[in-house]
C-alpha positions in Angstrom: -2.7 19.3 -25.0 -0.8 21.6 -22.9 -4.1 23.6 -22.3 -5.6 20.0 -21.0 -2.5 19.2 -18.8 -2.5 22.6 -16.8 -6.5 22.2 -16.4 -6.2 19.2 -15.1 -3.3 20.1 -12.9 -5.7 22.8 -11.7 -8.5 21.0 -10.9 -6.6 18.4 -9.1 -4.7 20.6 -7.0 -8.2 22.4 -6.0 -9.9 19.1 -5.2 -6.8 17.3 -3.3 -5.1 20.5 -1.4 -8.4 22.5 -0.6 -11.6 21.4 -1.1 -11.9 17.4 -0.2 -9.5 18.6 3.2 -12.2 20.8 4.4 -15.4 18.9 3.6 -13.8 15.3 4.9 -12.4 16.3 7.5 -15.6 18.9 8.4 -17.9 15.5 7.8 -15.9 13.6 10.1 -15.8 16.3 12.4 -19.6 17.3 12.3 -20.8 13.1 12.9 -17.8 12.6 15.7 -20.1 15.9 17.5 -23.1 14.3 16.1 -22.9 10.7 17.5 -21.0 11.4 20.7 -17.4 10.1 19.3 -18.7 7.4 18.2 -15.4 5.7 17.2 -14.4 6.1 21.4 -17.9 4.7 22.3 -17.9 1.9 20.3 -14.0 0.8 19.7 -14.3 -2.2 22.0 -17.4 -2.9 20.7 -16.1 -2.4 17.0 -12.7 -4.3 18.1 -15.0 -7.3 19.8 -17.1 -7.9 17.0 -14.7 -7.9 14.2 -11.9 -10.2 15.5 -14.6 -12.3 17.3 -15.7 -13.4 13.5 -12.4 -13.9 12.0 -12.3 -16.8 9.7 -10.2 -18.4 6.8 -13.0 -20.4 6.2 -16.1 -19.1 6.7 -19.3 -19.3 5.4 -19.5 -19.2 1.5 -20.9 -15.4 0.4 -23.7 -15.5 -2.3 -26.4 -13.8 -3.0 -27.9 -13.5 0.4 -25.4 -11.5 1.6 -22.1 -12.2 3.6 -21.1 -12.2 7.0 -19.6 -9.2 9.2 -16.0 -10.0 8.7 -15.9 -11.5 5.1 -17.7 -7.7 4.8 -14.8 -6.3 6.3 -12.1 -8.4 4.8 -13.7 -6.9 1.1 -13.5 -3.4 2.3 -9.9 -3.2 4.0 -8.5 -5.3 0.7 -9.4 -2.3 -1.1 -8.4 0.0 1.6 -4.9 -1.7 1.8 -3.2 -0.9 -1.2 0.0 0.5 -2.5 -0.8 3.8 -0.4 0.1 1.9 2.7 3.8 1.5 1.1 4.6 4.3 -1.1 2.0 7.0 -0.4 2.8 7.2 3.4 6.4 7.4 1.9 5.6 10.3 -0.4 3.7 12.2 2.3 6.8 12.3 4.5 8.6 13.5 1.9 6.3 16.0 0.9 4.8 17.2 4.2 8.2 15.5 6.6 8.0 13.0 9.5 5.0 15.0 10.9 2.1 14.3 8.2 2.1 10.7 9.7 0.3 12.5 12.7 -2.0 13.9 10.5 -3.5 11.0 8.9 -3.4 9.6 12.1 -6.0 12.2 13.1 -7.8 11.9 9.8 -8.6 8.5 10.4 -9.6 9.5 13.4 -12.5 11.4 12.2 -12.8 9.2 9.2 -14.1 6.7 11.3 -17.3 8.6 12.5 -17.4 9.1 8.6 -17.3 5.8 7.8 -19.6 4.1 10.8 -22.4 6.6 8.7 -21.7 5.3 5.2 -22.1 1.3 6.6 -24.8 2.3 8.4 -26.2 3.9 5.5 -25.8 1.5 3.2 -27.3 -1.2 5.6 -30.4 0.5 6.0 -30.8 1.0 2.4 -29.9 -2.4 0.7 -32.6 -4.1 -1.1 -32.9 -7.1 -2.8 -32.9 -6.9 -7.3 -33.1 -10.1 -8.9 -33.2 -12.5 -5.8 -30.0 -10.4 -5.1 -28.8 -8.9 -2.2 -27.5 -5.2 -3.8 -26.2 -1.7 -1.3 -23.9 1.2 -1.5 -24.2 4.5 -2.0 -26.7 4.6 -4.9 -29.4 3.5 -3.2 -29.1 5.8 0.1 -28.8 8.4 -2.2 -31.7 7.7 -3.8 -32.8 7.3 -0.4 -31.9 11.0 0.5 -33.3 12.6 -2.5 -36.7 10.4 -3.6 -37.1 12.6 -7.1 -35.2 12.9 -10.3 -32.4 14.7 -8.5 -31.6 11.3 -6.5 -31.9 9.1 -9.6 -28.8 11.3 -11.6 -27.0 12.1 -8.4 -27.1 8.0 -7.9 -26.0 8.0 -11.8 -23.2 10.4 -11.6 -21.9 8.4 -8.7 -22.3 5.6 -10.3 -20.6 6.4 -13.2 -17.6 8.4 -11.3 -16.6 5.2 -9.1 -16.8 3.0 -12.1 -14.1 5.3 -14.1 -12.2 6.4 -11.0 -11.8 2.8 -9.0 -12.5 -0.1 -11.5 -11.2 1.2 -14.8 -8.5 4.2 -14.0 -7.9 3.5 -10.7 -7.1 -0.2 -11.2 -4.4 0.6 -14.1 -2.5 3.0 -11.1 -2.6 -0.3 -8.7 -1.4 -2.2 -11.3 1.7 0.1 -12.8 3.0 -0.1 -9.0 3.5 -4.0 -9.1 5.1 -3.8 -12.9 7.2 -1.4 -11.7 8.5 -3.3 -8.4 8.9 -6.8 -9.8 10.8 -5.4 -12.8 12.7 -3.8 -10.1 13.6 -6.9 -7.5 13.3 -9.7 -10.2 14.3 -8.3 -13.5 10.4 -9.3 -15.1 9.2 -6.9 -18.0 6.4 -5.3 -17.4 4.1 -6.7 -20.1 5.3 -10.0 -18.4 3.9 -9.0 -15.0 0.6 -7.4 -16.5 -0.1 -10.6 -18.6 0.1 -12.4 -15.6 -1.7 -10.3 -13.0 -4.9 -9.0 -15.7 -4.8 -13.5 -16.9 -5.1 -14.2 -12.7 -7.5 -11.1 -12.0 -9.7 -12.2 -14.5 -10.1 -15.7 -13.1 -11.5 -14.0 -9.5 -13.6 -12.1 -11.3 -15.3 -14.3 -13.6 -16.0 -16.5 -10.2 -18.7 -14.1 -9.3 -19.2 -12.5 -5.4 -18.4 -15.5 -3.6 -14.9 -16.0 -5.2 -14.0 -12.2 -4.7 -15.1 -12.7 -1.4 -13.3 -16.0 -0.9 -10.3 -14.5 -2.0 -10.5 -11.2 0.3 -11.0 -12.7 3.0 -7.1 -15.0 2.9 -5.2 -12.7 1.8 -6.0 -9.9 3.9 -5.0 -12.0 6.9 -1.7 -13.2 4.9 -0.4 -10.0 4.0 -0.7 -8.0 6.9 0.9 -10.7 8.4 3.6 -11.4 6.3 4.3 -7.2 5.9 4.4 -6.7 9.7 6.7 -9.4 10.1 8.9 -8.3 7.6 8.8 -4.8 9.0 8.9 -5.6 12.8 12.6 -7.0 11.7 13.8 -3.8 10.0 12.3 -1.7 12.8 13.8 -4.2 15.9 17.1 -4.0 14.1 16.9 -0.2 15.0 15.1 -0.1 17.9 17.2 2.5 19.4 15.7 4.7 17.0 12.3 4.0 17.6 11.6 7.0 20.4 13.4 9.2 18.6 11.1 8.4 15.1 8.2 9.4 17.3 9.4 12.2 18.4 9.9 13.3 15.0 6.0 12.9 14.1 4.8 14.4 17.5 7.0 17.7 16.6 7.4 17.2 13.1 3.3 17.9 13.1 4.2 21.2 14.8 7.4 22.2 14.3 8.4 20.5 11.3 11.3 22.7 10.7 12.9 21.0 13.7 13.2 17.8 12.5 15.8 16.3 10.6 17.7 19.7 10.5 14.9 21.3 8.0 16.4 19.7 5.3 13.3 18.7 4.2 12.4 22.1 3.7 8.2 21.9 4.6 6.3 24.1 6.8 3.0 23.2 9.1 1.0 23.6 6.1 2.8 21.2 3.9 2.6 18.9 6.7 -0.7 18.9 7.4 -1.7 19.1 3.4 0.1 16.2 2.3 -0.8 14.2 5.7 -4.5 14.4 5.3 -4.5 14.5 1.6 -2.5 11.3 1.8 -4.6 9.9 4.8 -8.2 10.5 3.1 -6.7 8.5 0.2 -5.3 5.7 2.0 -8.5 4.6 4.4 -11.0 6.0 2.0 -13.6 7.0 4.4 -15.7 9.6 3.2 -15.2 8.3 -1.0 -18.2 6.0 -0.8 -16.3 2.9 -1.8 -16.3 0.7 1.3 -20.1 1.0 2.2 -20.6 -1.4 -0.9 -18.8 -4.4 0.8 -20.6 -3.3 4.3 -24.3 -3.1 2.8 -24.3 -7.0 1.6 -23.5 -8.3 5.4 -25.6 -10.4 7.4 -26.3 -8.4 10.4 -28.9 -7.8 12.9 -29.1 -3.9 13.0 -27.5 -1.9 10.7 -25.1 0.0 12.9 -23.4 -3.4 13.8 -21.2 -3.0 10.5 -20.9 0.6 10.9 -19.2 -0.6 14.0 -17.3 -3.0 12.4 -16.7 -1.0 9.4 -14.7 1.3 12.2 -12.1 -1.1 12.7 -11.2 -0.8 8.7 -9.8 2.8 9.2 -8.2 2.0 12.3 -6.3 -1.5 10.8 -5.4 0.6 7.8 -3.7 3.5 9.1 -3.2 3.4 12.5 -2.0 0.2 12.6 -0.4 -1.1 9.3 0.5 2.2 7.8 2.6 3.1 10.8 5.0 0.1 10.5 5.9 1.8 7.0 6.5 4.5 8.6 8.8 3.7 11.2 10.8 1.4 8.9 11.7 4.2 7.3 12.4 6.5 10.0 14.2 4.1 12.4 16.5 3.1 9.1 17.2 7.0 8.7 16.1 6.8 4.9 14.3 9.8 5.1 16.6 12.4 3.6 14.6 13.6 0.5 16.7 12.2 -2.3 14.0 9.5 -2.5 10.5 9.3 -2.5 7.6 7.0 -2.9 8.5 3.4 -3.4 11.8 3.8 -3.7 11.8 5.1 -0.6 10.5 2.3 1.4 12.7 -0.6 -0.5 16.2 1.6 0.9 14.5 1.4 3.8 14.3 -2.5 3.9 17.4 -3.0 1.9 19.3 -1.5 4.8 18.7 -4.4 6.4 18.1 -7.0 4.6 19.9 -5.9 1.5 19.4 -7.2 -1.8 16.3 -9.2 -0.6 14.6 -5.5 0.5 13.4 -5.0 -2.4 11.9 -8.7 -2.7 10.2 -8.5 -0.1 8.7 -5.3 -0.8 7.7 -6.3 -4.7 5.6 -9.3 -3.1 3.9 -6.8 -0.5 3.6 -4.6 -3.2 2.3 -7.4 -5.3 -0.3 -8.8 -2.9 -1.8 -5.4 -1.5 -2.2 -4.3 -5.1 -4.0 -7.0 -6.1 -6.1 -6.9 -3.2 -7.2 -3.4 -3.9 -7.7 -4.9 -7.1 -10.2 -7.0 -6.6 -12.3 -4.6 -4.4 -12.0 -2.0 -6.5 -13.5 -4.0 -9.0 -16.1 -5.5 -6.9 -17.2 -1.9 -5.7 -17.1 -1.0 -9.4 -19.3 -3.7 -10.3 -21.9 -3.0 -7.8 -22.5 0.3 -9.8 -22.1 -1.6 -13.1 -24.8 -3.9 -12.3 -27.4 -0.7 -11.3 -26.9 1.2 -14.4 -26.9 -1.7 -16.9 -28.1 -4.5 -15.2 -26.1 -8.2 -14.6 -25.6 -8.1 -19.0 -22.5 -5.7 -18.3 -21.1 -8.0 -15.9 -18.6 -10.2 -18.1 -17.5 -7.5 -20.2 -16.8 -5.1 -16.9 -14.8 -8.0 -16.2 -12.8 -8.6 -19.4 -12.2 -4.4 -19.9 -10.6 -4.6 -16.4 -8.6 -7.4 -16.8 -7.5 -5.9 -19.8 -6.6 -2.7 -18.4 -5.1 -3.8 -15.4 -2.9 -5.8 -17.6 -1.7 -2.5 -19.5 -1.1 -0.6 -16.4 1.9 -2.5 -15.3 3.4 -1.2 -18.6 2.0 1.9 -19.4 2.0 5.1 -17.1 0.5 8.2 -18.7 0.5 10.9 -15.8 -2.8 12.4 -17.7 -4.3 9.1 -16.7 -3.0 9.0 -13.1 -4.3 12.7 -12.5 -7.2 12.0 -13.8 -7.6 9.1 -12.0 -7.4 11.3 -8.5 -9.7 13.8 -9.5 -12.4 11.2 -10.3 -11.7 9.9 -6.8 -12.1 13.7 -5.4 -15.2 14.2 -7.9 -17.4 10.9 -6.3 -16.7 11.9 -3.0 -19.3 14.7 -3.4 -22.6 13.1 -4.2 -21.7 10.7 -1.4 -21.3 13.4 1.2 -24.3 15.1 0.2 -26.4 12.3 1.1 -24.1 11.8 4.1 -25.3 15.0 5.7 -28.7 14.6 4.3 -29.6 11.5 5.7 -27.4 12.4 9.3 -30.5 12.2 11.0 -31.4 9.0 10.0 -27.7 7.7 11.5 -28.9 9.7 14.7 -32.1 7.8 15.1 -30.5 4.2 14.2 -27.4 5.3 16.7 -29.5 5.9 19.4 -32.1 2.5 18.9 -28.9 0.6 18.5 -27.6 2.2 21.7 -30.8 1.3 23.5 -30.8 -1.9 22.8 -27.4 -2.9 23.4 -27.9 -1.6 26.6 -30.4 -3.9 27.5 
């Protein structure tokens, strides 16, 4: 066993402080160059077209598709999850104040990465069973049109399935046990009865209701956590320069912030901050294109526009107000990490009740990612075994998700990562393939919204 847990260690470490580093961040480099900084070119575009669709009650999704923002809505509720409050918090106090500025700049380039993976998977969707189906699957099929494509497709297939739906939901779910038993006092197998009984009951209700249910509470909970942090950040808003000094220098010279009591060097802080920043927007993994293929759109890089405005909502807007709740408050002082760290941070202010208020954010972005987790998990569930795997995909999660909010076997959680990093590879692949196809769509779409 002990021989497992140091392998595991190993290959995690390689995947998460090496390898998915350089080949992200050299993707999102390589189609910022390739499509003339796309996510400058078209952020009022992207910024135009998303809130110009907003809707709490839109158009029902079905099998013909959905539209541009319900697309959107899917993809950042599965973007916006517990990363947003306690992996920022970790990766500050891993990597100190000045890894925020680096997963600033990987989002940056993330979302070059992530205008090619919509596009992508817009230009590849077909229709299976009177169905509208897309993701990465199929444009890698579409890359590679032999037997290679078909068990590349299968390997991702399988990968996102274990990594997001099944493992990666139990993670989500262990972070709400753990803050309701926190604020309220609730066991665990309380909470997890609960959240697997009401998870279940979206799932069962097909596309539409996952869709239906996406595209409220995304809205609600950004709303309700920037509110909540705007009055912990206001209360010290003489602090505010000075916590943006700390990331500007902090991404430089992080020994001269905070006294170096932190301890990290540039390294650390770039490590942790685009680590931690690759995780949290997810550009790049191949999870998101699976909301982005099934919209209703004219051309296909009108939701690689839109699908821009997911990285950008995610970290460098919502993630920051984590961030400088915790800085402005002073809790940064590495005797806490995680989400303990960002409950002192709201206690300070709103004491007891801090922690309330975090277990409901923590609550609602969890099951968010949930639900699109599952969704994207389904997608993939659905090409290898056709719609008959469906209801007991369903049940296995709910049933999973339910035992995450008691159980936490790091094995599992480091597993869980590593299948991340490991399905992040056949995506890219066919991201670099099939580059020129995002060229030539780029530059017709760019033609014709000249005219």
């Amino acid at each position: 066993m002990d021989f497992i847990l140091e392998l595991v260690d190993i290959i995690h470490a390689f995947l998460w402080d090496k390898f998915l580093i350089i080949a992200l961040c050299g993707a999102g480099l390589y189609f910022t160059f390739l499509l003339g900084f796309v996510q400058i070119r078209k952020f009022k575009q992207s910024f135009k077209k998303t809130f110009g669709s907003v809707t709490l009650r839109g158009e029902k999704a079905g099998k013909e598709g959905m539209t541009s923002f319900q697309s959107l809505a899917t993809a950042i509720a599965a973007q916006i999850g517990t990363g947003n409050l306690a992996g920022v918090a970790t990766a500050m106090v891993s990597g100190g104040p000045g890894a925020v500025f680096w997963m600033w700049a990987s989002a940056f380039l993330g979302m070059a990465v992530i205008y090619a993976e919509a596009t992508l998977a817009q230009h590849y969707k077909t229709v299976k069973g009177g169905e509208v189906v897309g993701g990465p699957v199929y444009y890698i099929q579409g890359a590679f049109k032999n037997k290679f494509g078909k068990n590349l497709a299968a390997l991702f297939a399988v990968l996102i399935i274990l990594a997001l739906g099944l493992m990666g939901n139990m993670v989500q779910a262990n972070s709400v046990g753990y803050a309701m038993e926190n604020a309220f006092g609730i066991p665990p197998i309380v909470t997890g009865a609960f959240i697997g009984a009401m998870a279940l009951l979206v799932f069962l209700g097909g596309v539409s209701r996952i869709v239906a249910v996406a595209e409220k509470i995304v809205p609600i909970m950004a709303v309700f956590f920037v509110g909540a942090s705007l009055i912990v950040i206001l209360k010290n808003y003489n602090m505010i320069i000075p916590s943006f000094i700390q990331i500007f220098v902090g991404a430089f010279k992080p020994e001269a912030v905070l006294g170096g009591c932190l301890g990290v060097s540039v390294k650390e802080a770039v490590r942790f901050g685009v680590a931690r920043g690759l995780f949290t927007h997810e550009a790049g993994m191949g999870s998101t294109p699976h909301a982005h293929a099934l919209a209703k759109v004219k051309h296909p890089c009108e939701q690689g526009v839109v699908a821009m405005m997911g990285v950008f909502i995610d970290t460098i807007i919502l993630l920051p107000f984590t961030v400088l709740a915790i800085l402005t408050t002073g809790s940064l002082d590495g005797t806490k990490t995680g989400i303990e760290l960002t409950q002192h941070a709201f206690s300070t202010v709103f004491g007891g009740a801090g922690n309330v208020l975090i277990a409901i954010c923590v609550l609602f972005f969890a099951f968010a990612t949930i639900v699109g987790w599952y969704y994207f998990g389904l997608a993939n569930v659905k090409y290898l075994f056709g719609k008959n795997g469906e209801k007991p995909y369903a049940v296995l999660v709910s049933v999973l998700v339910a035992a995450g909010c008691r159980l936490k076997v790091d094995l599992i959680w480091d597993m869980a990562d590593i299948l991340n990093g490991l399905m992040v590879i056949p995506n890219l692949i066919a991201l670099i393939t099939l580059s020129g196809v995002v060229l030539k769509l780029t530059i017709d779409y760019d033609k014709k919204t000249k005219k």
